[in-house]
C-alpha positions in Angstrom: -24.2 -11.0 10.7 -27.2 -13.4 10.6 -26.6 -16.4 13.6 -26.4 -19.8 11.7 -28.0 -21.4 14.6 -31.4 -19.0 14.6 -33.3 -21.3 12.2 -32.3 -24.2 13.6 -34.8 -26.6 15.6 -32.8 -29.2 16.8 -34.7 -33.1 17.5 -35.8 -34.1 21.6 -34.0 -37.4 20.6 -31.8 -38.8 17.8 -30.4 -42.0 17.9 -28.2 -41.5 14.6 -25.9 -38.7 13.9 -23.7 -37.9 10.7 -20.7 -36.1 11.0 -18.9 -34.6 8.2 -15.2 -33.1 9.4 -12.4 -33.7 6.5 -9.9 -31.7 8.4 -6.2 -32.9 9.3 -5.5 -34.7 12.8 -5.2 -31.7 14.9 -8.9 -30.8 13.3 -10.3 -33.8 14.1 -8.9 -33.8 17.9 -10.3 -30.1 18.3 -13.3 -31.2 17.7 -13.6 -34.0 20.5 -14.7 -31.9 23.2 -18.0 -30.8 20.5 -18.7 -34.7 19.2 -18.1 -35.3 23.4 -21.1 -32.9 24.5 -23.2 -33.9 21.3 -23.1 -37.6 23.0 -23.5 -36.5 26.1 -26.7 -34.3 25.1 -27.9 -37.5 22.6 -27.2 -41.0 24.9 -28.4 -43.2 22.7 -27.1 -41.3 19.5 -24.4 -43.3 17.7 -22.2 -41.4 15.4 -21.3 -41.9 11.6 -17.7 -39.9 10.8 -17.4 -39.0 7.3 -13.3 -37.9 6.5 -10.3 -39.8 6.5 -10.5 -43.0 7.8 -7.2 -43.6 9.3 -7.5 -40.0 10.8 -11.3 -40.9 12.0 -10.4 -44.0 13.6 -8.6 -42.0 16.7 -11.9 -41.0 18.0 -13.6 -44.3 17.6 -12.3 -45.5 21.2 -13.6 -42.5 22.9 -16.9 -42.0 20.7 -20.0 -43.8 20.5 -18.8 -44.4 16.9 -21.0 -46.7 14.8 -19.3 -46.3 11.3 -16.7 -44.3 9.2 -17.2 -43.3 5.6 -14.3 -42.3 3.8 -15.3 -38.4 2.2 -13.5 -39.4 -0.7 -15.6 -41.6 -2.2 -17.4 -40.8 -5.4 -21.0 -40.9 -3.9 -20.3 -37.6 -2.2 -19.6 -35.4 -5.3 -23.2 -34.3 -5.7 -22.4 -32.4 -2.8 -20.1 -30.3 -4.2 -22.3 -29.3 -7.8 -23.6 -25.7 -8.1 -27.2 -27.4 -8.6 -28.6 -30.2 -10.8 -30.5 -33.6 -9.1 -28.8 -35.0 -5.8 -28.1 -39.0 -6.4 -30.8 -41.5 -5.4 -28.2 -43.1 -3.4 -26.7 -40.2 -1.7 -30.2 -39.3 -0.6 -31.0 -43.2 0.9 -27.7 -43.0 2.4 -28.4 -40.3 4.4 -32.2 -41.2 5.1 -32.1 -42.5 8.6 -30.0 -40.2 10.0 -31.7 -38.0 13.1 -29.0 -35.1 12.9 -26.0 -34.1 11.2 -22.8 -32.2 12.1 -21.2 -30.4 9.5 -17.7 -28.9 10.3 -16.2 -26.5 7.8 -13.6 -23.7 7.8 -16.0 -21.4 6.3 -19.4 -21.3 6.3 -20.6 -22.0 2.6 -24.2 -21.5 2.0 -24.1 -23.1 -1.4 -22.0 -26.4 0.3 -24.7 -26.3 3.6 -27.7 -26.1 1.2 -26.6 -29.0 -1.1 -25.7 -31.1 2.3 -29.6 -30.1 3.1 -31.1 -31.1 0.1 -29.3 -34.6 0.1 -30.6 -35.5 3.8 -33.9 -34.6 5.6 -31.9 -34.4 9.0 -31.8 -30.9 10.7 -28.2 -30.0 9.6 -26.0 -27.8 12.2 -22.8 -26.6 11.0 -19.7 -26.0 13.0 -16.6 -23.7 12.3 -13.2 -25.6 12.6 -11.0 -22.6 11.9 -12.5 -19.5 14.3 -14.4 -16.9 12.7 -13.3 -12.7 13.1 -12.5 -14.0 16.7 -9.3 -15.2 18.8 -10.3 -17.9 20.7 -9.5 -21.8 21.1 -11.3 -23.5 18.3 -12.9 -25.8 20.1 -14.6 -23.2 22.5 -16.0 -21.7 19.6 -17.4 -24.8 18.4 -19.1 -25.8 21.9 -20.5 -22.5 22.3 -21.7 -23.2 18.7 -23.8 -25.6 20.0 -25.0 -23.7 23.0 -26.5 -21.3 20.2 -28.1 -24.4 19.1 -29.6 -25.5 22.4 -27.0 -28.2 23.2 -25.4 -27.3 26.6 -21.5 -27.9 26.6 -20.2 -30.9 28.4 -17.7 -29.5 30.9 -15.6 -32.8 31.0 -12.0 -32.7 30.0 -11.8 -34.4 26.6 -9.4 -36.8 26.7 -8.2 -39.9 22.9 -8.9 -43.4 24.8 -6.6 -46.0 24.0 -7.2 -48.9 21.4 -6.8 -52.1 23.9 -4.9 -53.6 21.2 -3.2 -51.1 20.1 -1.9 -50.8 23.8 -0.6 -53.9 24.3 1.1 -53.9 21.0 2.9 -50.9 22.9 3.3 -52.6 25.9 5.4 -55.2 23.9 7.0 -53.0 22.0 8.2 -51.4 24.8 9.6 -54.5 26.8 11.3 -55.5 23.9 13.1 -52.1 23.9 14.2 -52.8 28.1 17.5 -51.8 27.6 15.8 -48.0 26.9 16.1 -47.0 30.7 16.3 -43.3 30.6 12.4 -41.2 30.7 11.2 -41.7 27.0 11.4 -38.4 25.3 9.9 -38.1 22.1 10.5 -35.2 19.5 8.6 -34.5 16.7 10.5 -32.5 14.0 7.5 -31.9 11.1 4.3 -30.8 10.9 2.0 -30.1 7.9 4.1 -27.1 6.7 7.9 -25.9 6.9 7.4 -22.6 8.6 6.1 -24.3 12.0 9.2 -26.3 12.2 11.6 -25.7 15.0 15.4 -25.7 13.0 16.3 -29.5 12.7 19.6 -28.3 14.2 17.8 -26.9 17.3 15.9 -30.6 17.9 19.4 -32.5 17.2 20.8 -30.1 20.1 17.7 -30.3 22.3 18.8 -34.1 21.7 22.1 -33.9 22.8 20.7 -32.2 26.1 18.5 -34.2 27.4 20.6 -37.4 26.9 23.4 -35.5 28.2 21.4 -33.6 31.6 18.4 -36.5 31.9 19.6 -39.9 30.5 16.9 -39.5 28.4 16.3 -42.2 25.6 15.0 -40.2 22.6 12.5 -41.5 19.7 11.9 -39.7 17.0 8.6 -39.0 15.1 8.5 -39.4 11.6 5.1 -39.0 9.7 4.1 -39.1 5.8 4.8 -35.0 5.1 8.1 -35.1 6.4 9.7 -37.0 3.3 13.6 -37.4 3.7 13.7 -36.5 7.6 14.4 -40.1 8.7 17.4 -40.2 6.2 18.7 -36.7 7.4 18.5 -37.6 11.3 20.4 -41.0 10.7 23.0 -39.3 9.1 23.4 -36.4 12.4 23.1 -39.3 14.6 25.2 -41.9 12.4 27.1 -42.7 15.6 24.3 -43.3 17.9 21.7 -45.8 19.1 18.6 -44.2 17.0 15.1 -44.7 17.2 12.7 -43.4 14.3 9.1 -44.0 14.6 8.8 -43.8 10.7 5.2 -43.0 9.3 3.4 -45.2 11.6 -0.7 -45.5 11.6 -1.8 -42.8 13.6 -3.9 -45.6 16.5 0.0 -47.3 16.7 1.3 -43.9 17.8 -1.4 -42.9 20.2 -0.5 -46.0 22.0 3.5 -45.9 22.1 3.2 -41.9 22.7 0.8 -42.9 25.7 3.6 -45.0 27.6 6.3 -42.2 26.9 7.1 -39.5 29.4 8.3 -36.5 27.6 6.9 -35.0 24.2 8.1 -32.0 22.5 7.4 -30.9 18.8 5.7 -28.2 17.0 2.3 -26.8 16.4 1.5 -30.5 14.6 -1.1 -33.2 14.1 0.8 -35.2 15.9 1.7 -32.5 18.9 -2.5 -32.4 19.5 -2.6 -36.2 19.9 0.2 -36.9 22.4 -1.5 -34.0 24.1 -5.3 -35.1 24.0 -3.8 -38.7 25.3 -2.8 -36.4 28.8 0.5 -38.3 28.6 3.3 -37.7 28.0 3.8 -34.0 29.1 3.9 -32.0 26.3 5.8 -28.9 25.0 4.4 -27.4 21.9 6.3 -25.2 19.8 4.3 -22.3 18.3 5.8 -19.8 15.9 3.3 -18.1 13.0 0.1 -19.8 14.1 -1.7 -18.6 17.3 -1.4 -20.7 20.5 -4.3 -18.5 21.3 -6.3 -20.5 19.2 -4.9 -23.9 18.5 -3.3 -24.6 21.8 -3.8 -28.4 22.3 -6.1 -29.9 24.4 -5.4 -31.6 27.9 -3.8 -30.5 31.1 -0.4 -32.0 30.5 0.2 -29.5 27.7 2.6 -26.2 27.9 3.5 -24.0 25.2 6.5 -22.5 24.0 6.2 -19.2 22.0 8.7 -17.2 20.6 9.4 -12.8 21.6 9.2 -12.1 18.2 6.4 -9.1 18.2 5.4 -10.5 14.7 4.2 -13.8 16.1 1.9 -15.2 15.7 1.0 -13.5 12.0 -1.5 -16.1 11.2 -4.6 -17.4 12.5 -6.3 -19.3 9.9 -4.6 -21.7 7.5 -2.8 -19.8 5.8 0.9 -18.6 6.9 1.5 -15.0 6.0 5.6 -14.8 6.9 8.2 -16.1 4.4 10.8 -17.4 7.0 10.1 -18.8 10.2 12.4 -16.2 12.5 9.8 -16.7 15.5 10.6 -20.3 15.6 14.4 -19.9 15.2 14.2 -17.2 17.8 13.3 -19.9 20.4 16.7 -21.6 21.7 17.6 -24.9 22.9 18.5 -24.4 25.9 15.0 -22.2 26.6 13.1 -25.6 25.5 15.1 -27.4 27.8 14.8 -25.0 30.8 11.0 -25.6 30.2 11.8 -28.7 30.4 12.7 -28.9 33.9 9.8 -27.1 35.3 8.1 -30.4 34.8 11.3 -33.2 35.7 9.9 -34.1 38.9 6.5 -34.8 37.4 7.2 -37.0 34.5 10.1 -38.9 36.3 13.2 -37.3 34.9 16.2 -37.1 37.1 18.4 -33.8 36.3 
């Protein structure tokens, strides 16, 4: 197979770089430690992040970012034609850029080229699911740039905090004083059904840790788990319950920052309480490959299941029809995990 990166002359300098990535939150954190050693290899660059906005704006703390551009504006469609003129605009748009980054599942030659004929930059592109190899996605994508000339940045990669955000957290957290237990978060959804942990196993898991720690639970609710809030208030009709309901993502990095105990599945929001490197986090992996996607920072441990079939996927799509793998894992396993890390995030068994 031909290297992507052979061709490729890469500028001394560039002071402005474009960065196409239109993948889901956990994407978009995987790709921190590559945007993190582009900086570091371009000081003075200043990054433009084309995608979704709201999911963009995580990095913008922690990135020289100088502008988002939302990918699903209109202007971008001529980048998507088989052939035919590239917009005036589009091309003036992208004029003054010194570099762009172009971060893909698959590498599409037709996709690359039309990205190439709309801006004069040297373009490099960068897988964000692994290709024909099993290793953590963002690995793949530093050495990526290594291929390119651009020597990895070896410091850990870790979501800066908003300063407003954070105190918003801060009071939202003294006005919640009579919460004296650790805060223990659980995050029931993720982007698809079969990487959910039984809602019946987190409502036990629950009942455990308020029961063995004192622990004051909060629950994360976020826009593809539709009807989850209304199911956990009525298992805990009888309790003092706290749903973080659909909150914007920046809001969540901050309150997930001042918690002490994470736990959820292999989920958008699993990578960014674990990029944050607090809470601790347990992530639950069942058809997708902790191999691969295991989130970033050192306060993360996963939780697989003994099933011999898991993981059966390592791209996006899930090949199993029932999620056994995650059903195999038992509460009281999650919870034993649990308390190889008490002493460190302040729990009291």
């Amino acid at each position: 197979m031909v290297d992507p990166a052979a061709d490729i002359r890469i500028p001394a300098q560039a002071n402005r770089i474009f960065v196409w990535h239109r993948g889901a939150v956990g994407d978009i954190i995987l790709a921190g430690p590559a945007l993190q050693t582009v900086a570091a290899h371009y000081p003075a660059a200043r990054f433009t992040l084309v995608g979704e906005p709201n999911r963009m704006s995580l990095l913008v703390p922690t990135l020289p970012v100088e502008q988002i551009w939302d990918a699903q504006r209109a202007i971008w469609l001529d980048l998507f034609q088989a052939g035919g003129p590239i917009d005036p605009k589009l091309r003036a748009r992208l004029a003054e850029f010194d570099l762009a980054l172009v971060f893909t599942p698959q590498r599409s030659l037709e996709f690359l080229n039309r990205c190439r004929q709309a801006g004069p930059a040297p373009l490099l592109w960068l897988p964000s699911f692994p290709v024909a190899c099993r290793m953590p996605v963002s690995s793949v994508q530093t050495e990526t740039l290594q291929r390119y000339g651009i020597q990895r940045y070896h410091a850990p990669f870790q979501l800066a905090m908003d300063a407003s955000e954070l105190q918003k957290a801060h009071l939202w957290r003294r006005a919640y004083q009579h919460l004296q237990g650790p805060l223990t978060v659980l995050a029931p959804g993720s982007g698809h059904p079969l990487k959910n942990w039984p809602l019946e196993h987190f409502a036990r898991l629950a009942h455990l840790l308020t029961e063995q720690y004192q622990a004051r639970i909060c629950w994360v609710v976020g826009p593809a788990e539709t009807g989850l809030a209304k199911k956990l208030r009525t298992i805990f009709s009888d309790h003092d319950l706290h749903v973080w309901d659909n909150l914007p993502l920046s809001t969540l990095a901050a309150r997930l920052s001042l918690c002490q105990l994470y736990i959820g599945n292999d989920s958008g929001v699993t990578h960014l309480a674990a990029a944050l490197n607090r809470p601790k986090v347990i992530a639950l992996f069942g058809p997708s490959d902790p191999e691969i996607w295991t989130p970033l920072g050192d306060q993360c441990s996963c939780l697989t299941s003994r099933k011999s079939c898991s993981p059966c996927t390592s791209g996006p799509k899930i090949r199993c029809s029932a999620n056994v793998c995650l059903t195999d894992i038992t509460p009281d396993e999650v919870l034993a995990a649990t308390k190889c890390i008490t002493s460190e995030c302040g729990m009291v068994v």
